[in-house]
C-alpha positions as CSV (number, residue, x, y, z in Angstrom):
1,X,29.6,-21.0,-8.8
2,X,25.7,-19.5,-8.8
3,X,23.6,-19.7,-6.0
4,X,21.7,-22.6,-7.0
5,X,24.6,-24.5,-8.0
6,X,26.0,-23.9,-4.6
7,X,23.0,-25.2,-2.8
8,X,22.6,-28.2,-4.9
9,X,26.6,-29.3,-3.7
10,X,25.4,-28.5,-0.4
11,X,22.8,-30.8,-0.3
12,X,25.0,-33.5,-1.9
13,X,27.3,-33.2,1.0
14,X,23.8,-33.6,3.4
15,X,22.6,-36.1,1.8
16,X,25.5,-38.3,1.4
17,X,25.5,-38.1,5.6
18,X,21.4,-38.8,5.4
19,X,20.3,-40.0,2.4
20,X,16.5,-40.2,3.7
21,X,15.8,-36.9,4.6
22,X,13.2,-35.4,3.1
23,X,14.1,-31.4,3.3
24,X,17.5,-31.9,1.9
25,X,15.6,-34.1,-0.9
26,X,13.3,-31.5,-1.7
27,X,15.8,-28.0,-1.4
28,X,18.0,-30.8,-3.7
29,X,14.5,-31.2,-6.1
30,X,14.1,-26.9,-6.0
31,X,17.8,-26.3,-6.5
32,X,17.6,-28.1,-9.4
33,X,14.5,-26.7,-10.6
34,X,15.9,-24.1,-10.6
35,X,18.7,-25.2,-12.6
36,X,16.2,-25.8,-15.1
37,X,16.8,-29.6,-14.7
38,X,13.4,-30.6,-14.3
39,X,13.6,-34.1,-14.7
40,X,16.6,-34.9,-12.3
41,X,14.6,-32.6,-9.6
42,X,12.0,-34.8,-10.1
43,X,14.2,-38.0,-9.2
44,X,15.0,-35.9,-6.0
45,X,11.4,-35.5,-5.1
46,X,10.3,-39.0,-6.0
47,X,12.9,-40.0,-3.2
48,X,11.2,-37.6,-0.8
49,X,7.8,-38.8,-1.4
50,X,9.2,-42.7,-1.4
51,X,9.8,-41.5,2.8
52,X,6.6,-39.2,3.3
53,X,4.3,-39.8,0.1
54,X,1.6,-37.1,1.5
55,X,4.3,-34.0,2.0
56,X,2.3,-31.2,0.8
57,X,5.5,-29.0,-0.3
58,X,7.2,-31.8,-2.2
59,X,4.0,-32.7,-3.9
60,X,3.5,-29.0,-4.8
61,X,7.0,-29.0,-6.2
62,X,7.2,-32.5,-8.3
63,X,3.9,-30.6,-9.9
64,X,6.0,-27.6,-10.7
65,X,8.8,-29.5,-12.2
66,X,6.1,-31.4,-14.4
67,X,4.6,-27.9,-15.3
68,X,8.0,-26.5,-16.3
69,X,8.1,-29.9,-18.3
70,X,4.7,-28.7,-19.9
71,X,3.0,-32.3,-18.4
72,X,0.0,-30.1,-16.7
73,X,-1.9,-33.2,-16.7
74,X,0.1,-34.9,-14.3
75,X,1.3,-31.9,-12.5
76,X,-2.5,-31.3,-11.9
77,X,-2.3,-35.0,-10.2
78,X,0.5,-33.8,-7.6
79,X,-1.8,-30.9,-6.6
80,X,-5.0,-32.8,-6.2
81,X,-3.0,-35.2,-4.3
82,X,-1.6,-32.1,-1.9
83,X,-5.0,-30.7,-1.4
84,X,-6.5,-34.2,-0.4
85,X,-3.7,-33.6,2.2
86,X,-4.5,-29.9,3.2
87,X,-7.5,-28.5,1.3
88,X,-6.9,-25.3,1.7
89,X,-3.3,-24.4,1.3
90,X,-3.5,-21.1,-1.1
91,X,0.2,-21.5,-2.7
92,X,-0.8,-25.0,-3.9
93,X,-4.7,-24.0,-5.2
94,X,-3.0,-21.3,-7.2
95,X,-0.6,-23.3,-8.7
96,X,-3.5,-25.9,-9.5
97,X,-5.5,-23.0,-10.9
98,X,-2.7,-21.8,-13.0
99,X,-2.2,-25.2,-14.4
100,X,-5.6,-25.8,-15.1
101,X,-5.7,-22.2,-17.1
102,X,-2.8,-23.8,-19.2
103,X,-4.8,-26.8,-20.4
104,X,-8.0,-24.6,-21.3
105,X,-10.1,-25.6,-18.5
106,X,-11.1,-21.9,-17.6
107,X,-14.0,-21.9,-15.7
108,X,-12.8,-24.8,-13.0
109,X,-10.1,-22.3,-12.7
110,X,-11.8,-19.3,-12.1
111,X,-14.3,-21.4,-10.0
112,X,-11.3,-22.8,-8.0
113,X,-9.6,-19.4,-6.9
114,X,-13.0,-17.8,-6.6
115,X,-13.7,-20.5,-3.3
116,X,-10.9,-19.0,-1.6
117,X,-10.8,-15.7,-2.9
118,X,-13.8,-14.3,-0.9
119,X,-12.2,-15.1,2.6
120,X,-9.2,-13.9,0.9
121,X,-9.7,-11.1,-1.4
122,X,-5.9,-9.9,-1.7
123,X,-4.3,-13.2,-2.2
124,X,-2.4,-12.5,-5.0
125,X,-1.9,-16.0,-6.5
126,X,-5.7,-16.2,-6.7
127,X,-5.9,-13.5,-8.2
128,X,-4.0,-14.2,-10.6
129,X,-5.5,-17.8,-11.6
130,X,-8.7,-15.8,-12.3
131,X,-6.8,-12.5,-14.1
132,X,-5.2,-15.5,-16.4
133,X,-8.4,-17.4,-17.1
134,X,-10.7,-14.5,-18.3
135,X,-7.4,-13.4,-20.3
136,X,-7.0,-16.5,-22.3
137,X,-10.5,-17.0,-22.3
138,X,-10.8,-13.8,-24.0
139,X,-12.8,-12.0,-21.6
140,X,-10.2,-9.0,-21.5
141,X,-12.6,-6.8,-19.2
142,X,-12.9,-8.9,-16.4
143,X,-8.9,-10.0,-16.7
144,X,-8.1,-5.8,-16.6
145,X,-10.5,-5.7,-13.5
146,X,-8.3,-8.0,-11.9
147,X,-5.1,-7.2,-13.1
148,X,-6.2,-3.5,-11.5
149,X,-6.8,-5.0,-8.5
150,X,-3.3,-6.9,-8.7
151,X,-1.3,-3.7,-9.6
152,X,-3.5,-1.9,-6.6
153,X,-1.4,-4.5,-3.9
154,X,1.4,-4.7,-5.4
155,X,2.9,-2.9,-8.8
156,X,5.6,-5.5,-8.8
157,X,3.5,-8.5,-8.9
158,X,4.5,-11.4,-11.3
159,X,2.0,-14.1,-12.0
160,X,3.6,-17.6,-11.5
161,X,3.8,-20.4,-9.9
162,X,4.9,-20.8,-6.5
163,X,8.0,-23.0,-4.7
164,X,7.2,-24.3,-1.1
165,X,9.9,-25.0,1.1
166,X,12.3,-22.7,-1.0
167,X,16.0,-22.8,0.0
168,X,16.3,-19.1,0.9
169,X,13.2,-20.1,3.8
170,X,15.1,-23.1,5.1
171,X,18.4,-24.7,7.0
172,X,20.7,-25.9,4.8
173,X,21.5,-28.5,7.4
């Protein structure tokens, strides 16, 4: 049995003794996101947010579950609604910035990460919301200048979206 298939039994077994608790609803929502089983971690976080509707990590994961779905609409929802709740948490702009790069809308991404990116110049999530923008907007100078900058912190360096309250970080119990 994998890793993630492992966790997910897990947190059957915690959930069956606590059925409304949010962590073991949300590392049930990422271990099946994992899975690739989008839709049935999103039943998972639902739950979660049925008990604390303004939990910043299960709101940032129910939008990465609708990206993966390809819904960046309402995936963009889910991270507006987490930023109302903490404005600036970086993981969650980034993931808002990436998602807006997937629909076209470019320059609110760049515009977005560019807020936070002078007080934080070597965030690399920001980084790469603007590196992806001026890529698929076809501006391939500025997206090398970034991706320099990128490969300059870290060579290994993938751009994607990021997990919050990921099972390796947290309790099984």
């Amino acid at each position: 049995m994998g890793q993630y298939e492992n966790a997910s039994t897990h947190f059957d077994k915690v959930l069956a003794i606590n059925v409304v608790y949010p962590l073991a609803l949300n590392n049930k929502g990422l271990a099946l996101s994992n899975l690739n089983q989008n839709e049935e971690a999103i039943k998972y976080y639902d739950k979660a947010l049925a008990i604390d509707e303004n939990n910043t990590k299960v709101l940032n994961n129910k939008g990465l579950a609708l990206y993966e779905l390809g819904d960046f609409e309402e995936a963009n929802k889910y991270y507006d609604q987490a930023l109302d709740a903490d404005p600036h948490n970086l993981p969650i702009i980034s993931n808002k910035g990436l998602t807006l790069v997937e629909i076209g809308e470019y320059s609110q991404a760049i515009d977005l990460a560019e807020q936070y990116l002078e007080a934080n110049p070597d965030n690399k999530g920001l980084l790469c919301v603007v590196k992806n923008a001026y890529e698929e907007s076809n501006n391939i100078s500025v997206a090398e200048y970034y991706t320099e900058i990128l490969l300059e912190i870290d060579p290994s360096y993938k751009c994607e979206l990021i997990q919050l309250l990921s099972i390796e970080e947290e309790a099984l119990i």
